[in-house]
C-alpha positions in Angstrom: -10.5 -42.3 -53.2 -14.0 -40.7 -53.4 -15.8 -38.1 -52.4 -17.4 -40.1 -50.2 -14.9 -41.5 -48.5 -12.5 -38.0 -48.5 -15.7 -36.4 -46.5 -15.7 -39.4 -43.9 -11.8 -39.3 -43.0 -12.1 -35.7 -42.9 -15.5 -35.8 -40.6 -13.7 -38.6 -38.3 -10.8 -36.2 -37.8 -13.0 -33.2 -36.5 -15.3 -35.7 -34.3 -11.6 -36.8 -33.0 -10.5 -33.2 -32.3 -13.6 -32.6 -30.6 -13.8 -35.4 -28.5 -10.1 -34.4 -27.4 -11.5 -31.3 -26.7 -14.2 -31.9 -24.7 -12.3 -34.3 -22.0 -8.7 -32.2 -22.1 -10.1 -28.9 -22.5 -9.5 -26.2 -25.2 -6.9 -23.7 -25.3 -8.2 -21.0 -28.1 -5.2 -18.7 -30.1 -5.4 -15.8 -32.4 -3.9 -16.3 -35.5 -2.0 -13.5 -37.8 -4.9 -13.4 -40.0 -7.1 -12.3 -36.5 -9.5 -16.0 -36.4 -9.5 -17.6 -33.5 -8.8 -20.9 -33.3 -9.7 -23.4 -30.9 -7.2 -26.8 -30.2 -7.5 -29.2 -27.7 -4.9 -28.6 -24.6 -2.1 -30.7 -24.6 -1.7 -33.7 -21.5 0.9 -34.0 -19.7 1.6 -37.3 -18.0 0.8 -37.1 -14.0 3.9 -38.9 -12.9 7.0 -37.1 -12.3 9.3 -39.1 -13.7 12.4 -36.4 -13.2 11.2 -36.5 -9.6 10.9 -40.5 -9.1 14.7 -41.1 -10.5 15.8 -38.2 -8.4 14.5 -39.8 -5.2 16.6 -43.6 -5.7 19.3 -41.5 -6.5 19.5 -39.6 -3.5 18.3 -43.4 -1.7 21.4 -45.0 -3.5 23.5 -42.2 -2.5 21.9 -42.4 1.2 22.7 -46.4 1.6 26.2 -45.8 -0.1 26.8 -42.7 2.5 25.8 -44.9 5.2 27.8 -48.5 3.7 30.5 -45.9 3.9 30.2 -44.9 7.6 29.5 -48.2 8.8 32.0 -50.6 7.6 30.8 -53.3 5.3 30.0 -55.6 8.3 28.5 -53.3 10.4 26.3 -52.2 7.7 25.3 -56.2 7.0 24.8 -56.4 11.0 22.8 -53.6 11.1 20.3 -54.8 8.3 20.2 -58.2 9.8 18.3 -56.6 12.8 16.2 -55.1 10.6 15.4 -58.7 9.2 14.2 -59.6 13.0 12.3 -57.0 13.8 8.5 -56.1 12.6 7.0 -56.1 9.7 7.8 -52.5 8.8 11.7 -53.3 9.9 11.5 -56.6 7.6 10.7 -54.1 4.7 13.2 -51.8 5.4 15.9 -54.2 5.6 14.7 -55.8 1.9 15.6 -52.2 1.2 18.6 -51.3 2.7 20.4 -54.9 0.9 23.6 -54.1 0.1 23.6 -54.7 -3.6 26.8 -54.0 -6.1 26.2 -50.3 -6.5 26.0 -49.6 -2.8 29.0 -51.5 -2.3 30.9 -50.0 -5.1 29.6 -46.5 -3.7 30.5 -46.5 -0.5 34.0 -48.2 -0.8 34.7 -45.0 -3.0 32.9 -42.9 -0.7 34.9 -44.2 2.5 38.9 -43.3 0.4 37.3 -39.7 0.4 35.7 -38.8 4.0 36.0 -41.5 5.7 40.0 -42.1 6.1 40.8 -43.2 9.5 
């Protein structure tokens, strides 16, 4: 490697750093030797991805709650006039489908609270 080239990767390093500066901001820290030194702040992704998977849990847990409640056909009544009903109704009832999990949920759900 030359000179040359050990000067360019260098230079493209601190163009880098600054261009992450520039659109994520800077966060500036004193070091033990007292310089300050500037770094670019660090992103963090916008989604909430702890927040997302909380929410079809507690949906899952909601549908298995209510599979519970309901009675298997019930339940598969209940979503069927969803399936007639508006557009909004349609799309809930694509979303309330009884799929394995729910079933699986609810039929241990219903031997805990829901023993007739």
């Amino acid at each position: 490697m030359t000179i040359d080239a050990s000067l360019d990767k260098r230079l493209n390093k601190v163009v880098r750093n600054h261009e992450r500066m520039k659109r994520n901001g800077v966060v500036h820290r004193v070091g033990k030797d007292g310089l300050i030194r500037s770094r670019p702040r660090l992103v963090r992704p916008y989604f909430p991805l702890k927040g997302a998977l909380l929410i079809a849990v507690l949906f899952f847990a909601f549908k298995a709650l209510l599979f519970a409640q309901l009675g298997e056909g019930n339940y598969a009544q209940k979503v069927e006039q969803l399936r007639a009903g508006t557009m909004i109704e349609k799309a809930g009832a694509v979303l309330m489908q009884p799929e394995p999990l729910t079933v699986e949920l609810g039929r241990s759900l219903k031997q805990f609270f829901f023993q007739r």
